[in-house]
C-alpha positions in Angstrom: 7.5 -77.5 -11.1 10.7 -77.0 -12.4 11.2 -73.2 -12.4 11.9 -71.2 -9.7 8.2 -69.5 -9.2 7.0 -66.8 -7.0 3.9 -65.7 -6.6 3.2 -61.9 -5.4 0.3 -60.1 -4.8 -0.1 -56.7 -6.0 -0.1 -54.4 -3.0 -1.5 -51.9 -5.3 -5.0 -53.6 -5.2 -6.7 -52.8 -1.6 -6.7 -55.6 0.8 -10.3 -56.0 0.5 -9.5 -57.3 -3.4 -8.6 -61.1 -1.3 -5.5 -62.1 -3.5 -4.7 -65.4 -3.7 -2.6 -67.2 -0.7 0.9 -68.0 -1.1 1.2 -71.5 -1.9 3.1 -73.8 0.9 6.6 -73.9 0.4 6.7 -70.9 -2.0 9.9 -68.7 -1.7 9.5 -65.4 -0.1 9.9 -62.7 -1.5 12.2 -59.7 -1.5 11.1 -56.3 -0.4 11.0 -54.1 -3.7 13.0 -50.6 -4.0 11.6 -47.7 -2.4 9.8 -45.2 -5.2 11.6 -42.5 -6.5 10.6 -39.2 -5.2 10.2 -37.7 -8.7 9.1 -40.2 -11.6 9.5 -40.2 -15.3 7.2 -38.2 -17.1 3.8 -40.6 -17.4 4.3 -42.6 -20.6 1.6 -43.9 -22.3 -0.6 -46.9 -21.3 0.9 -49.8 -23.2 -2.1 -51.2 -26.2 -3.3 -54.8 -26.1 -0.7 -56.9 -27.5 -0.4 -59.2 -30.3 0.1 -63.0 -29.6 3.6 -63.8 -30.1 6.0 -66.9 -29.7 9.3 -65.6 -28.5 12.2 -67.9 -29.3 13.1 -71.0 -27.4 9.9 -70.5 -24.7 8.6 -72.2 -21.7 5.1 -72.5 -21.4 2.6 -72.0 -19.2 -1.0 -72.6 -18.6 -3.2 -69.4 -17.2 -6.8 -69.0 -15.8 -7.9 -65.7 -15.3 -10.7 -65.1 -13.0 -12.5 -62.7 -11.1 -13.1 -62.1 -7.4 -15.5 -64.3 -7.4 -13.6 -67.2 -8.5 -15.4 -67.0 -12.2 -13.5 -67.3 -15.5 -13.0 -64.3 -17.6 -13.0 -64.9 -21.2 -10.7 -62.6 -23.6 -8.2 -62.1 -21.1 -4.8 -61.9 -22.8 -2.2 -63.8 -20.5 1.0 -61.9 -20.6 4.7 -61.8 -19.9 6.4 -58.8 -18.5 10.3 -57.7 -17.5 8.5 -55.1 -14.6 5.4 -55.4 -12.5 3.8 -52.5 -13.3 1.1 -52.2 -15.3 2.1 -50.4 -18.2 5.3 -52.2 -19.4 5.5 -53.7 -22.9 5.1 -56.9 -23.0 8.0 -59.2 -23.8 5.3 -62.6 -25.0 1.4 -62.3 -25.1 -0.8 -65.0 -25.6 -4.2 -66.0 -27.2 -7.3 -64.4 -25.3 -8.7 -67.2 -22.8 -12.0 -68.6 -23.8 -15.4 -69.2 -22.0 -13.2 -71.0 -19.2 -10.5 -68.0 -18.6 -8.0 -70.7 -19.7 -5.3 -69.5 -22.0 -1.2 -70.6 -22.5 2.2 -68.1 -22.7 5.2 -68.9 -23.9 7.9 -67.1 -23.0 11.7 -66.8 -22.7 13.4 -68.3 -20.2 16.5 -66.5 -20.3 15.6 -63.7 -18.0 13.5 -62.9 -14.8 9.6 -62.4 -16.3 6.6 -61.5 -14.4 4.0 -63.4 -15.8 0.2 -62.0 -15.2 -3.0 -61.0 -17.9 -4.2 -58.1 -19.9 -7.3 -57.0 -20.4 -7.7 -54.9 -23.5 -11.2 -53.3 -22.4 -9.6 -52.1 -19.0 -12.4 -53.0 -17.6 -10.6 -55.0 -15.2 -6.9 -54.8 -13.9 -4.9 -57.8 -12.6 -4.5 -58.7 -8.2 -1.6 -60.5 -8.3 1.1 -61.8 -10.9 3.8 -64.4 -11.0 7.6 -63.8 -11.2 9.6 -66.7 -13.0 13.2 -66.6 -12.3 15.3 -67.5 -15.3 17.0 -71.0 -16.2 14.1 -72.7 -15.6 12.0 -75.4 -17.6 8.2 -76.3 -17.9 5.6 -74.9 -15.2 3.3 -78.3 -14.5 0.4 -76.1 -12.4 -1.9 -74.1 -13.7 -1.5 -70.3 -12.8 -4.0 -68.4 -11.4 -4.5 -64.3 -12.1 -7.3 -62.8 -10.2 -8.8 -59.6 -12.1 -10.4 -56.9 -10.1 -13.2 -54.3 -11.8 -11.3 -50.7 -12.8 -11.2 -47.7 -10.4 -12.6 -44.0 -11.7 -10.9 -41.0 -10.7 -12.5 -37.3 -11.0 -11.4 -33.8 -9.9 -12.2 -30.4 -10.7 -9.3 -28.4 -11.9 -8.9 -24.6 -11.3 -5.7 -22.2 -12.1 -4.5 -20.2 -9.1 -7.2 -17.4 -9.4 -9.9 -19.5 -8.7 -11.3 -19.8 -12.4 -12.3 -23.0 -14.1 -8.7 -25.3 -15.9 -10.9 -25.5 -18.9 -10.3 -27.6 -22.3 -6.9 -28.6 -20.6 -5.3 -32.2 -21.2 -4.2 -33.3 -17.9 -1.8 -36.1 -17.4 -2.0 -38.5 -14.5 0.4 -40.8 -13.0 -0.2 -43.4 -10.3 2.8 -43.9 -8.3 2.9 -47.4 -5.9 4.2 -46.7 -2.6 7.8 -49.0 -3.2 7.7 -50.2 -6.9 7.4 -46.4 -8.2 5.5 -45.1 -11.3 2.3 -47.7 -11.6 0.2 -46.8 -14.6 -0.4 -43.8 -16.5 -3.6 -41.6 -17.9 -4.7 -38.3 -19.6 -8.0 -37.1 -20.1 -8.8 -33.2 -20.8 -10.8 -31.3 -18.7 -14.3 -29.4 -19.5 -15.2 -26.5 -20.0 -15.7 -26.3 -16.5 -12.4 -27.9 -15.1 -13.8 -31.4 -14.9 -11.8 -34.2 -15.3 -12.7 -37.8 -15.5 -10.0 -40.9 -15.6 -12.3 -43.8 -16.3 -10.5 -46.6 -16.4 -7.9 -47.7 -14.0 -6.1 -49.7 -11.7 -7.8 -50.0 -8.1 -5.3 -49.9 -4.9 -3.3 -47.4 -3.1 -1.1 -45.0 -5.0 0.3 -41.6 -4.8 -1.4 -39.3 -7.9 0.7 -36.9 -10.3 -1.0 -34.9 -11.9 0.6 -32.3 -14.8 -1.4 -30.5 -17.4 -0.6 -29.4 -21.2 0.6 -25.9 -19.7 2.9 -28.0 -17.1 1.6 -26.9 -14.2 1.9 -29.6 -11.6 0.1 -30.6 -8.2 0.5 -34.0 -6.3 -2.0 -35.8 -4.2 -1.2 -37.8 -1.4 -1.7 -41.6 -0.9 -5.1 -42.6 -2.2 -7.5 -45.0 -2.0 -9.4 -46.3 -5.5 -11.1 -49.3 -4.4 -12.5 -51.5 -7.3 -15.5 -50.6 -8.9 -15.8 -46.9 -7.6 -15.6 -43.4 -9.0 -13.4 -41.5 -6.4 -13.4 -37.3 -6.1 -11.0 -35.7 -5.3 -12.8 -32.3 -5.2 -11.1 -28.9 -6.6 -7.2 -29.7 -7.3 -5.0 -26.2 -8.2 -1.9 -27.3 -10.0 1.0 -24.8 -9.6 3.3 -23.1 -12.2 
């Protein structure tokens, strides 16, 4: 393999997720900025992205699986200037097939992190690869492990005890050392309930600001895949 390769897992997906082993002989890797103590505003999550051929690419071959080891078919393998999972994708590929199989090209004129998309969010991505720039053709076939969604649901009230009803609230997940993760909104019920449906399993931090721009933060969390989490009665503050 001619580029310089790294292969990371995503410490936002629990431990029990099993990422994939470092191979032998794989550089290490450096130990990422600390998050900021107050994060952008959330952005929106980024939408599936088109297939495109970026000029003078490399190319690589991707399999998307599950935890299980199974293919995933219409996985979109994609490439990425940040890890997180919201940033705009620099080169997309085709969605893989019946074999989770699919190829990216992409530049190799900067430092990428290479990973896949699902455009369901039904399932969110273990670990990714970061491809260091000046490099030519990647020989092995890259792995990406998927791992089933998270749900999140709280009930909102205002500071008198009465329902947060037909509110939007805005949510932003917030990794411990590589900082704002992924965003969601959702609006709450008539009753204060609020349900975030889809999103990434792991350990994060949780903003959450509603449409009035009253704020409340939640400590470190735990969504492990597959699993509604509550968070009981939250009380943003002015």
């Amino acid at each position: 393999m001619r580029n310089a390769l790294l292969i990371l897992a995503l410490s936002a997906a629990l431990a029990a997720c099993g990422p994939p082993d470092t191979p032998p002989g794989a550089p290490r890797t450096e130990t990422p900025p600390p998050a900021p103590a107050h994060p952008a505003p959330a952005p929106r999550a980024a939408p599936a992205p088109e297939p495109n051929t970026p000029a003078g690419p490399v190319e690589a071959r991707i399999k998307v699986v599950n935890l299980a080891g199974r293919p995933l078919a219409d996985m979109i393998p994609i490439a990425t200037r940040q890890p997180n999972a919201f940033d705009e994708p620099v080169a997309a590929g085709n969605p893989t097939g019946a074999t989770g199989e699919g190829q990216l090209r992409f530049p190799s004129t900067e430092s990428l992190f290479l990973r896949a998309w699902d455009p369901a969010l039904k399932y969110f991505p273990n670990n990714f690869y970061e491809v260091l720039p000046g490099g030519g053709a990647i020989e092995e076939v890259l792995t990406v492990q998927m791992v089933p969604a998270a749900a999140l649901e709280a009930q909102f009230q205002t500071p008198d005890g009465a329902p947060l009803a037909n509110e939007e609230v805005r949510l932003m997940l917030v990794h411990s050392t590589r900082g704002p993760w992924w965003p969601a909104r959702t609006r709450t019920s008539a009753l204060g309930q609020a349900i975030f449906p889809s999103i990434p399993p792991g350990e994060f931090l949780l903003h959450f600001e509603t449409g009035s721009g009253a704020r409340i933060e939640h400590g470190m969390t735990a969504l492990p895949p597959g699993e509604i989490v509550g968070l009981g009665v939250l009380v943003p503050q002015p």
